[in-house]
KEVEX-809737 format. One record per residue (C-alpha): residue in one letter; x, y, z. Coordinates in nm, 4 decimals, always signed. Example, Ala and Ser with C-alpha at 12.3 -4.5 7.8 and 13.67 -1.06 7.14 Angstrom:
REM residues 2
+-----+----------+----------+----------+
: res :       px :       py :       pz :
+-----+----------+----------+----------+
:   A :  +1.2300 :  -0.4500 :  +0.7800 :
:   S :  +1.3670 :  -0.1060 :  +0.7140 :
+-----+----------+----------+----------+
***
This chain:
REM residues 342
+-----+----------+----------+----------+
: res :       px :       py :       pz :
+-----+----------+----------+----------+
:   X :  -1.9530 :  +5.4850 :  +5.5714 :
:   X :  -2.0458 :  +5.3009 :  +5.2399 :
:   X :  -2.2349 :  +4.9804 :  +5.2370 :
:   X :  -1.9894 :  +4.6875 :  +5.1243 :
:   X :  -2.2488 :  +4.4643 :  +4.9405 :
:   X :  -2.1199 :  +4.1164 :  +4.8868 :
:   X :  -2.3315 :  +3.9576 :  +4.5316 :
:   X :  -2.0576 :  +3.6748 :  +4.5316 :
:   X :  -2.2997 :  +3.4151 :  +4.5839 :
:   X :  -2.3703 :  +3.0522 :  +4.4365 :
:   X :  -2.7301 :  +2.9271 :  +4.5475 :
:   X :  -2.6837 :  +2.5330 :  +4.4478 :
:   X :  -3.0106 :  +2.5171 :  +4.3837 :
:   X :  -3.1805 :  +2.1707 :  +4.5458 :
:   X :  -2.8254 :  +2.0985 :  +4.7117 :
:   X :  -2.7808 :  +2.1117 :  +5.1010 :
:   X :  -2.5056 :  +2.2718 :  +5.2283 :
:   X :  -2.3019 :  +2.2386 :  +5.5251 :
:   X :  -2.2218 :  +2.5267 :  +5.6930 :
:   X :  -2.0891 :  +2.5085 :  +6.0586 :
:   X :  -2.1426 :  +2.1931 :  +6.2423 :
:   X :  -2.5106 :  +2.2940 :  +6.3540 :
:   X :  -2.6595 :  +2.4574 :  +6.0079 :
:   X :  -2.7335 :  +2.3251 :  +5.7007 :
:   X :  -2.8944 :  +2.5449 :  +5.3794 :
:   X :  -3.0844 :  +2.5042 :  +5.0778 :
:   X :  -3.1737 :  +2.7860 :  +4.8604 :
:   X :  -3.5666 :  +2.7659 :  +4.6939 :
:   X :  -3.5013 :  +2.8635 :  +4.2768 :
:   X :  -3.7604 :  +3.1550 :  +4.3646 :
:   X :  -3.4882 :  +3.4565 :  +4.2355 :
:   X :  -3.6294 :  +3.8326 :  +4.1201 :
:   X :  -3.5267 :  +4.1411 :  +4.2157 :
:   X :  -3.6372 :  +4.1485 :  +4.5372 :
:   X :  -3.5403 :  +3.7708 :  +4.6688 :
:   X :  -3.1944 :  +3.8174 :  +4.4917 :
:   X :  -3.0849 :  +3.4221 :  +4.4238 :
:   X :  -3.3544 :  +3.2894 :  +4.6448 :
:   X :  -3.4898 :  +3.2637 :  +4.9496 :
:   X :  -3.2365 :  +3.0481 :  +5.2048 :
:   X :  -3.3843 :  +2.7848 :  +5.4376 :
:   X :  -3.1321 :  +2.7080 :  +5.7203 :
:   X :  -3.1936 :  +2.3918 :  +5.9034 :
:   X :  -3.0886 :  +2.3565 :  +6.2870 :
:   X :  -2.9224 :  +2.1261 :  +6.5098 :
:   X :  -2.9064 :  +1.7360 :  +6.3884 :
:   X :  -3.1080 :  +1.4751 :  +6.4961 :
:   X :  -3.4677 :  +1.6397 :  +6.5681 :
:   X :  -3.3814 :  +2.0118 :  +6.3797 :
:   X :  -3.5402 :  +2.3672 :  +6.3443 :
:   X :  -3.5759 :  +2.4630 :  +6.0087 :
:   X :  -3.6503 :  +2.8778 :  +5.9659 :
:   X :  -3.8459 :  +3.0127 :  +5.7215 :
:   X :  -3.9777 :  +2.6912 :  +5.4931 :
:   X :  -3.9643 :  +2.9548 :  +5.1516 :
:   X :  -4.1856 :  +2.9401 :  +4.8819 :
:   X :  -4.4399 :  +2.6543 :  +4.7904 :
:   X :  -4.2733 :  +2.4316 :  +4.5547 :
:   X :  -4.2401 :  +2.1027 :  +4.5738 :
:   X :  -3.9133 :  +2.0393 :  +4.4194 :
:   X :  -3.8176 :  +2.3082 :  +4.6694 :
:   X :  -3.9774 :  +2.1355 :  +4.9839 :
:   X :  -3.8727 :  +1.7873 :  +4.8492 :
:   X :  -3.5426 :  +1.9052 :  +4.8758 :
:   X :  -3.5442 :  +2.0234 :  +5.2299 :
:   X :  -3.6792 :  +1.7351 :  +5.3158 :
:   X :  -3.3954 :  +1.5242 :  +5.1457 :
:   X :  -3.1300 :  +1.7408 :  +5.3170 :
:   X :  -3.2676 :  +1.5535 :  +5.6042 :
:   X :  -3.0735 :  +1.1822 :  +5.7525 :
:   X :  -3.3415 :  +0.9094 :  +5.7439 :
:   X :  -3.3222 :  +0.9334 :  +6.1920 :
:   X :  -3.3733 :  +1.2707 :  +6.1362 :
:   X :  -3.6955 :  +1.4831 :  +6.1878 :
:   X :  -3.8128 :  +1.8525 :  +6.1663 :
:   X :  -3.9361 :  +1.9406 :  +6.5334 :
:   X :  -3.9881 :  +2.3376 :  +6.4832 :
:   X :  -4.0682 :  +2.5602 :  +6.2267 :
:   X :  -3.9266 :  +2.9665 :  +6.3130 :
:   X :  -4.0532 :  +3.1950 :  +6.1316 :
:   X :  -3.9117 :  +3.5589 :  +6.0928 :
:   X :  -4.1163 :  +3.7508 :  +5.9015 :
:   X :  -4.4852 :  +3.6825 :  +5.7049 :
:   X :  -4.3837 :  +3.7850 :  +5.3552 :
:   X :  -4.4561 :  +3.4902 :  +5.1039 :
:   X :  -4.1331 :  +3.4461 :  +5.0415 :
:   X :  -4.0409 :  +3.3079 :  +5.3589 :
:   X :  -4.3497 :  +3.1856 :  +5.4462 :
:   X :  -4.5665 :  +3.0380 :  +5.1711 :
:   X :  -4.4214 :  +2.6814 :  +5.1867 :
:   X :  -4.5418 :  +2.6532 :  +5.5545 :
:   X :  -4.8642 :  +2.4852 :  +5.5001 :
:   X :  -4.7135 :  +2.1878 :  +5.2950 :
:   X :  -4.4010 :  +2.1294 :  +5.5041 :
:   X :  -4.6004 :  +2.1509 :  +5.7970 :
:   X :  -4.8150 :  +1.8202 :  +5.6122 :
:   X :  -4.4893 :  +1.7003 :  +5.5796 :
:   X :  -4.3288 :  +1.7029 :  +5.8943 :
:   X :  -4.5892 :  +1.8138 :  +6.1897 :
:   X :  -4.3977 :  +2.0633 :  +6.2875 :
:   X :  -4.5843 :  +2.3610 :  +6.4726 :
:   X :  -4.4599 :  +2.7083 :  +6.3851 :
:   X :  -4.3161 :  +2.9514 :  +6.5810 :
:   X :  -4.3325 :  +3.3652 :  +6.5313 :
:   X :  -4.3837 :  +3.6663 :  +6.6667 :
:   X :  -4.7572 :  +3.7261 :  +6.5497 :
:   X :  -4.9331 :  +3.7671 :  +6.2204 :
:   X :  -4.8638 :  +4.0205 :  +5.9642 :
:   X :  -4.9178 :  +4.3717 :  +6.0709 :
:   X :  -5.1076 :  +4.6633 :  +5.9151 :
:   X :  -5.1651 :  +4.6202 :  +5.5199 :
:   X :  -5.3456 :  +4.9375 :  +5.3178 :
:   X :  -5.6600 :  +4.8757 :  +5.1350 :
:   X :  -5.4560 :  +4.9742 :  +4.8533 :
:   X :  -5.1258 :  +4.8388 :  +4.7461 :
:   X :  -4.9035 :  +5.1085 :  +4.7770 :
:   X :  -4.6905 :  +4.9723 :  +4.4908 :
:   X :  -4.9651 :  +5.0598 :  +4.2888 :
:   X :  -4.9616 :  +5.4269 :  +4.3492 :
:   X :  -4.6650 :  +5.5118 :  +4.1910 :
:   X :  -4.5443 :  +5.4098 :  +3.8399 :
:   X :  -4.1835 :  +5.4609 :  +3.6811 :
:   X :  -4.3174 :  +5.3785 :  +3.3741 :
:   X :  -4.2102 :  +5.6177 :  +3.1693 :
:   X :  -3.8249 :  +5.5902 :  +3.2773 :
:   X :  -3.8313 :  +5.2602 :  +3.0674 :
:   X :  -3.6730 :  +5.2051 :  +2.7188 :
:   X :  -3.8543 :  +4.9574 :  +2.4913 :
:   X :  -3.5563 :  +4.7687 :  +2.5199 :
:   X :  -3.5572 :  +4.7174 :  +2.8622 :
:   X :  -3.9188 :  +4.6705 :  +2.8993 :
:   X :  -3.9110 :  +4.3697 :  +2.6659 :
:   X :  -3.6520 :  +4.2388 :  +2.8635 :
:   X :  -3.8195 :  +4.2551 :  +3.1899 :
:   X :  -4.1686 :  +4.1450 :  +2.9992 :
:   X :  -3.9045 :  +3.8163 :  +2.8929 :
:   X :  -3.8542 :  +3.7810 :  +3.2290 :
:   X :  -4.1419 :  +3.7948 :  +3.3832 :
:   X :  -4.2939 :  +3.5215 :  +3.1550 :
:   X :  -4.0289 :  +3.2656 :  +3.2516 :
:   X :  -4.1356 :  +3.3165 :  +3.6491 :
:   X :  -4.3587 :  +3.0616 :  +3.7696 :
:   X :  -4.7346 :  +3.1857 :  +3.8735 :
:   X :  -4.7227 :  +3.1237 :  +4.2012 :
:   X :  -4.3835 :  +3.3125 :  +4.2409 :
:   X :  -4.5109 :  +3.6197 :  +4.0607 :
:   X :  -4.6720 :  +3.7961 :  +4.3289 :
:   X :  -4.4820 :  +3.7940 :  +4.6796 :
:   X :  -4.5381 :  +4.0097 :  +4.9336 :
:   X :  -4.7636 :  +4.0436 :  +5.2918 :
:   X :  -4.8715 :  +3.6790 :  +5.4009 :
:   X :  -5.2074 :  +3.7795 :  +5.5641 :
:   X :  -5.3044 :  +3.4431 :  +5.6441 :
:   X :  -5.0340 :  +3.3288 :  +5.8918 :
:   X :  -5.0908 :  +3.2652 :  +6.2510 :
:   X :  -4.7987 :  +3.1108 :  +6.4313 :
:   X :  -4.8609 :  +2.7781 :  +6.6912 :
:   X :  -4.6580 :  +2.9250 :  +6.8882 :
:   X :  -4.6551 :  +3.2899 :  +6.9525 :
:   X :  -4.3131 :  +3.4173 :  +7.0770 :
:   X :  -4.1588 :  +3.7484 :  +7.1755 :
:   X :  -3.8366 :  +3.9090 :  +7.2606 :
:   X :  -3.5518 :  +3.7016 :  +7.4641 :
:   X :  -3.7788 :  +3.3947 :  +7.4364 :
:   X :  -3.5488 :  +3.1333 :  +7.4359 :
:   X :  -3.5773 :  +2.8040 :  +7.2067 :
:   X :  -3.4602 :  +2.4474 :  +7.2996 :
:   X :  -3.4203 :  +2.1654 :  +7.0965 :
:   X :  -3.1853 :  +1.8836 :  +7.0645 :
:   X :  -2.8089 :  +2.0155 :  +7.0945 :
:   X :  -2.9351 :  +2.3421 :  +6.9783 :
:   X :  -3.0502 :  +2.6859 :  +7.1600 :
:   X :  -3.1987 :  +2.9401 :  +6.9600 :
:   X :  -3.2561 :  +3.2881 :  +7.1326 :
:   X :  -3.5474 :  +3.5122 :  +6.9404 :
:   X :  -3.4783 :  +3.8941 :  +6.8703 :
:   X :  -3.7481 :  +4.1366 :  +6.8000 :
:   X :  -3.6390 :  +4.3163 :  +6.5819 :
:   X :  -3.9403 :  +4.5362 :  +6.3628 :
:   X :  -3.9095 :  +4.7957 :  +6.0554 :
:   X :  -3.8905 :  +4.5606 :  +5.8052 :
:   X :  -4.2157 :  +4.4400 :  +5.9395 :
:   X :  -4.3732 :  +4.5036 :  +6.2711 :
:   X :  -4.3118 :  +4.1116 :  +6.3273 :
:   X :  -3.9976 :  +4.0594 :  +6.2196 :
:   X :  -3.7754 :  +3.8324 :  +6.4409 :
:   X :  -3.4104 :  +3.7086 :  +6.4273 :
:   X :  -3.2864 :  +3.3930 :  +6.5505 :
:   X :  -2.9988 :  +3.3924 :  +6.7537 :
:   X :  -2.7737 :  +3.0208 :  +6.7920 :
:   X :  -2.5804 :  +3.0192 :  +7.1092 :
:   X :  -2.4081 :  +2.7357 :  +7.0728 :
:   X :  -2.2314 :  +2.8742 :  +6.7167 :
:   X :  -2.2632 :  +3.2232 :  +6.8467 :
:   X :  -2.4307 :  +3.3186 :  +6.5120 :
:   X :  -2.7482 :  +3.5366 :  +6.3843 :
:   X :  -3.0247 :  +3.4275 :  +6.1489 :
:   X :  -3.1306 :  +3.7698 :  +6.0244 :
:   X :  -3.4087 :  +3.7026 :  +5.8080 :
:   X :  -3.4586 :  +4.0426 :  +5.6072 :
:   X :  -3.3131 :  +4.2395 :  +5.8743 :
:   X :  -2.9336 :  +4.2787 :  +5.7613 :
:   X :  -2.8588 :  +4.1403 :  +5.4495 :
:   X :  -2.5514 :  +4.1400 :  +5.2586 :
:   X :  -2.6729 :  +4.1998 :  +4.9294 :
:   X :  -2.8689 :  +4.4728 :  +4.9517 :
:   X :  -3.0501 :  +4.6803 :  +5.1881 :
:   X :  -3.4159 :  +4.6084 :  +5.3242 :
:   X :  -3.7039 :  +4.8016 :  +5.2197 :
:   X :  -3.9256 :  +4.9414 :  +5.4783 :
:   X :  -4.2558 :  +4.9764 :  +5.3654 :
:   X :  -4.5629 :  +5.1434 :  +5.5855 :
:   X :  -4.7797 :  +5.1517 :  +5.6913 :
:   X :  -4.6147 :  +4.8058 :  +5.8577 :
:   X :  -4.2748 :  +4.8630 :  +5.8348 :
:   X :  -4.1572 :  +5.1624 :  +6.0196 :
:   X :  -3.8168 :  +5.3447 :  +5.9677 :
:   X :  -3.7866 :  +5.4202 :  +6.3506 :
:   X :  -3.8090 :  +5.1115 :  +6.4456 :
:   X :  -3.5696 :  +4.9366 :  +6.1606 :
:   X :  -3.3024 :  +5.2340 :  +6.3082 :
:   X :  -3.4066 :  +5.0750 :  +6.6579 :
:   X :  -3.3456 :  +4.7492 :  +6.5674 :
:   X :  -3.0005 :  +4.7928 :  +6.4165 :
:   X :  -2.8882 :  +4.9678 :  +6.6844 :
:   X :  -3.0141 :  +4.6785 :  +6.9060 :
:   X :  -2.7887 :  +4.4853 :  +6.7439 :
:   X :  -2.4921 :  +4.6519 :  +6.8204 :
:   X :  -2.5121 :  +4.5510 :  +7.1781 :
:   X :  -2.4869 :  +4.1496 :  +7.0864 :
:   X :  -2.1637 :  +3.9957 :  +7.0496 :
:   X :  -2.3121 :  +3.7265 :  +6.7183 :
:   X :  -1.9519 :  +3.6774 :  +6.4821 :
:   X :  -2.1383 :  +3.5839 :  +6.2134 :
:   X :  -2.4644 :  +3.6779 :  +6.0297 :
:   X :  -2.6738 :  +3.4343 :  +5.7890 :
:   X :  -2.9224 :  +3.6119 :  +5.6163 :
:   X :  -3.2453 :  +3.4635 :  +5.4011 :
:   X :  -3.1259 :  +3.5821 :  +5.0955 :
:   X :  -2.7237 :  +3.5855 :  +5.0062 :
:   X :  -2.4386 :  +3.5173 :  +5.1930 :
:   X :  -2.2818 :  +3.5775 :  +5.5320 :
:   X :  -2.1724 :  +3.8655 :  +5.6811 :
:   X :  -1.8765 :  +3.8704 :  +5.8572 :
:   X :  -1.7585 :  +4.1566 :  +6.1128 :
:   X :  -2.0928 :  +4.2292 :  +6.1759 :
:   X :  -2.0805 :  +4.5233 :  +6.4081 :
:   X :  -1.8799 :  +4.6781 :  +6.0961 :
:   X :  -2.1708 :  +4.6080 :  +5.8297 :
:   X :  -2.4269 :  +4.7040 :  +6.1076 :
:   X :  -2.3120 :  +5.0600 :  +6.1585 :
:   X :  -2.2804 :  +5.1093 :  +5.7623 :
:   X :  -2.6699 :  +5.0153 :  +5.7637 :
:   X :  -2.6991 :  +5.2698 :  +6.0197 :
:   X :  -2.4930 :  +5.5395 :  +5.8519 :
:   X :  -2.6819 :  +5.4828 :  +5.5296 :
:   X :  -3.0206 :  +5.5332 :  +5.6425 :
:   X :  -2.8615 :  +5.8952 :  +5.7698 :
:   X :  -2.7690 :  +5.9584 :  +5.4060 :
:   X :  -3.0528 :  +5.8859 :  +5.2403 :
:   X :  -3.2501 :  +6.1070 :  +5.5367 :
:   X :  -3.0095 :  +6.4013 :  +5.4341 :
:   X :  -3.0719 :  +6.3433 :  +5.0816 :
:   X :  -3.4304 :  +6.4059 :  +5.0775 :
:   X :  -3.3576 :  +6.7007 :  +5.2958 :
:   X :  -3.1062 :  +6.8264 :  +5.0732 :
:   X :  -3.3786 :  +6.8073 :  +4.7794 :
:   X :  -3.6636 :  +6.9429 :  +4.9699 :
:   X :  -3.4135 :  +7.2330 :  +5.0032 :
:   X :  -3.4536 :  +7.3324 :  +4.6423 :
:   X :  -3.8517 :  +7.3136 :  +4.7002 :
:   X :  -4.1240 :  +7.0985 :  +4.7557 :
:   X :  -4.1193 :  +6.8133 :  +4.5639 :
:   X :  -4.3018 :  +6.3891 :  +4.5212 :
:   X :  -4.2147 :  +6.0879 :  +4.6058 :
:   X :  -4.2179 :  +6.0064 :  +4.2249 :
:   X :  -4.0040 :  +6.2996 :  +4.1347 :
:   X :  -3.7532 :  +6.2331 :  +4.4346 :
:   X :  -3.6919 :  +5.8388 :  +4.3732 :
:   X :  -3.5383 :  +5.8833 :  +3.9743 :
:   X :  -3.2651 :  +6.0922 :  +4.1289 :
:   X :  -3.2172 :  +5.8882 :  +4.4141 :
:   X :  -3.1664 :  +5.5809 :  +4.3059 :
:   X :  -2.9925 :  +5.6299 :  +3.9389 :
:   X :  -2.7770 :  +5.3491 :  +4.0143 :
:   X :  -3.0529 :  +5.1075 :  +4.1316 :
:   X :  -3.2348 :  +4.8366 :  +3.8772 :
:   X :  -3.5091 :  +5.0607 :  +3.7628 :
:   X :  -3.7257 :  +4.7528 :  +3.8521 :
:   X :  -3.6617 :  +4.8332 :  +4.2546 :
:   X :  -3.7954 :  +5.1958 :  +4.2074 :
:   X :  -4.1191 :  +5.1191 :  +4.3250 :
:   X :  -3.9677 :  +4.9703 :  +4.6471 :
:   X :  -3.7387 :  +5.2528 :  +4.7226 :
:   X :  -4.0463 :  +5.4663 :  +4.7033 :
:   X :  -4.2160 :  +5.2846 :  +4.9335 :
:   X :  -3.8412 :  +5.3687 :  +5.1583 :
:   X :  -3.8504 :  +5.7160 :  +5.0654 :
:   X :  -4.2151 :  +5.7644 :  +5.2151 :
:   X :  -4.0478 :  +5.5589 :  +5.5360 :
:   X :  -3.8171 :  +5.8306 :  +5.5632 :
:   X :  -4.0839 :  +6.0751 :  +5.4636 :
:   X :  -4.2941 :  +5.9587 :  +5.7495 :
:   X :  -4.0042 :  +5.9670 :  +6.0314 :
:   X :  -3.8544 :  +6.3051 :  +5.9455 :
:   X :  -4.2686 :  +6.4583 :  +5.9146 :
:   X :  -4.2810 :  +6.2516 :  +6.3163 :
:   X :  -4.0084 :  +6.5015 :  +6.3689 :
:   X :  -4.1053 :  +6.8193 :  +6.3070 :
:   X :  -3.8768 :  +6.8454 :  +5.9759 :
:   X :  -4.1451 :  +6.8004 :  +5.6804 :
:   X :  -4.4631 :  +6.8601 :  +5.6115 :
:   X :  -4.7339 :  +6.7361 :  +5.3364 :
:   X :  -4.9784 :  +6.9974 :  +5.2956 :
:   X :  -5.2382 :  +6.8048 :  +5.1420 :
:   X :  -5.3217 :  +6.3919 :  +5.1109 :
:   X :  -5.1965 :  +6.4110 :  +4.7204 :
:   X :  -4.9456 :  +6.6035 :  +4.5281 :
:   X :  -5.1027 :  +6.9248 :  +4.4100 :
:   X :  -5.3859 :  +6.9525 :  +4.7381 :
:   X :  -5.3935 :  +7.2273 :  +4.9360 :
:   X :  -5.3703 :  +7.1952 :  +5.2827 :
:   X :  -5.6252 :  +7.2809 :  +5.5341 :
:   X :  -5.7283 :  +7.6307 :  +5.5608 :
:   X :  -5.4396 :  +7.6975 :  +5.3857 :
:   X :  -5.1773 :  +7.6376 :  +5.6701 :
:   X :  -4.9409 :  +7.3004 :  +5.7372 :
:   X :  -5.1557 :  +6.9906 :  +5.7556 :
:   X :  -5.0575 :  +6.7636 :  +6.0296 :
:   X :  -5.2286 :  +6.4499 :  +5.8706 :
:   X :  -4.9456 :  +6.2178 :  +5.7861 :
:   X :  -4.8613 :  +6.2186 :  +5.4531 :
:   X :  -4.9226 :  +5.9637 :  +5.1537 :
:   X :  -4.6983 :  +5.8098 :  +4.9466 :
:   X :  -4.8522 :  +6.0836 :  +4.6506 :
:   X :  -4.8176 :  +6.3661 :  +4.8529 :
:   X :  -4.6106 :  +6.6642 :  +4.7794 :
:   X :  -4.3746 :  +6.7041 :  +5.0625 :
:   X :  -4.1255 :  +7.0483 :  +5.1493 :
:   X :  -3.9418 :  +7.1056 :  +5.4576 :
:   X :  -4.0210 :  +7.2949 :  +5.7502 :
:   X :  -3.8605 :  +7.6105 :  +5.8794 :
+-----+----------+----------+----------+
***
C-alpha cells in the first residue's frame, strides 16, 4: 500500500488558526527539509490552555503564540512530545512567559559521541548547480535554526508515562507512548474532540526518520501498530496537515516500513554491500538533501533485521574483517558493510 503524502499545506506564518472548537495553531517560520513548513504549535482548551510543543526560540514566533491568546486567557501546561530542538527549543522563554511547567515523558535518550550524520557524506552525488543552490539556502536560515536535532538539556516538571491522563479546563488530554522516533516520544490524545496530536510520529508529509542509537525501528513498528487499536478520527501532526482516515494512513506507514525492509534484502541479495552505497538507489526520488537521514533509517532497518537473525556486519567498518574470520555478532555501524545471512 503506497503512502498518500498530502504537501497541500499553507503555514500562515504568525496567524492563529482555528481548528475545531478546542485547538488553535500557529506555525514557527523555522522550514528546511526536515521541519517541512514549520514546526506547528497547537494550543488546547480556552480559558486556562495546553499548548504542545512551544517550537523553536524566536521571538516573533513566541510573541505570536502568545497573541493567539484572549487577554482572560492563560497557558497552564506545556506537553511536550519529543526533545528535538525543533519542538522544544522555545521552552525556556515561553516558560518566562507564561509559568507554565512542562510535561514529558523523560529527557532525550541515548546520543553517540559522534554525530552519525557525520559519518556518511553524499557529497559527491551533487551537481555544482545544486550545491549553490542549497549553499543559497542555507545562508538565508537564521543561526539559531541551522542546527536542530537531540535537545540534551530538557528535563520535564512533570514526568509522565503511558495512559497518564491530563486535565485542564474543558479539556482532557490522554498521553501515548509511543517510541522509535525517539525513545521519549509521546502523543497527545483529546477526548473531548476525539483527535491525536502526533508529534513526529505519523505525519502526513512525509515519513519519520528513525535514527539509533535512540530511535529504534522495532519500536516505531510497535507504536504504529498501537495505534491501530484507538478509535482518534483525526490526526494533527507538528509539521503539515491533518490526516484524515487514520487507520488507512496508519497501515500504509506500516506497509512501507515492510518495503523498504525487503528492499535492502533484495540488494543484499546481489552481495554485500554499505549503507552509503545502498541509500543512492534507495531513495532516487528523495531531495538529495534527506540522504543523510534515510541513512540513518537504513541502519534502523539494518539494526532490526541483524536483531533477527537476517544480516550480519562482519566487521565495525566497511572493508574489516570480522573476528577470526567468522560472522561478528557486534551490532553493526552505520559504515559497516552488511550481507545477508543464509
Amino acid at each position: 500500500m503506497a503512502i498518500e503524502f498530502n504537501t497541500d499545506f499553507e503555514p500562515r506564518y504568525r496567524e492563529v488558526v482555528e481548528l475545531s472548537p478546542l485547538v488553535r495553531r500557529v506555525v514557527a517560520e523555522n522550514p528546511n527539509p526536515f521541519t517541512f513548513t514549520g514546526t506547528g504549535v497547537y494550543i488546547i482548551g480556552r480559558g486556562d490552555v495546553a499548548v504542545i510543543d512551544p517550537g523553536p526560540d524566536l521571538d516573533t514566533h513566541l510573541d505570536a503564540v502568545e497573541a493567539a491568546l484572549g487577554p482572560d486567557e492563560r497557558v497552564s501546561h506545556l506537553l511536550i512530545t519529543h526533545t528535538h530542538t525543533d519542538h522544544t527549543a522555545g521552552v525556556e522563554s515561553m516558560q518566562s512567559r507564561t509559568d507554565a511547567p512542562t510535561h514529558g515523558f523523560g529527557p532525550h535518550g541515548l546520543i553517540p559521541e559522534a554525530d552519525a550524520l557525520d559519518r556518511v557524506s553524499f557529497d559527491e552525488y551533487f551537481t555544482a548547480e545544486e550545491n549553490e543552490a542549497f549553499e543559497k539556502a542555507w545562508a538565508e536560515i537564521p543561526e539559531e535554526l541551522k542546527r536542530e536535532g537531540p535537545d540534551a538539556d530538557f528535563v520535564p516538571d512533570v514526568v509522565v508515562g503511558d495512559d497518564d491522563v491530563i486535565a485542564g479546563n474543558g479539556w482532557t488530554i490522554e498521553v501515548v507512548h509511543t517510541p522509535g522516533h525517539t525513545s521519549n516520544h509521546v502523543c497527545y490524545g483529546l477526548r473531548e474532540e476525539s483527535l491525536l496530536f502526533t508529534g513526529d510520529h505519523v505525519m502526513g508529509w512525509a515519513t519519520s526518520v528513525i535514527s539509533p542509537p535512540d530511535g529504534d525501528l522495532f519500536d516505531y513498528l510497535a507504536s504504529l501498530e498501537k495505534l491501530l487499536t484507538r478509535d482518534d478520527v483525526r490526526y494533527w501532526p507538528t509539521h503539515g496537515p491533518a490526516i484524515d482516515d487514520p487507520h488507512t494512513y496508519v497501515r500504509s506507514f506500516i506497509d512501507h516500513r515492510r518495503s523498504r525492509e525487503q528492499q535492502i534484502v533484495d540488494r543484499l541479495a546481489d552481495g554485500p554491500s554499505t549503507i552509503k552505497d545502498l541509500v543512492p538507489g534507495m531513495y532516487h526520488d528523495v531531495d538529495k538533501r534527506l540522504w543523510r537521514a534515510a541513512a540513518n533509517s537504513v541502519f534502523s532497518h539494518l539494526l532490526a533485521l541483524q536483531r533477527a537473525g537476517r544480516v550480519t556486519a562482519p566487521g565495525t567498518a566497511a572493508g574489516e574483517p570480522g573476528r577470526s574470520g567468522g560472522v561478528d555478532d557486534r551490532p553493526g555501524t552505520i559504515t559497516s558493510r552488511w550481507a545477508l545471512l543464509g
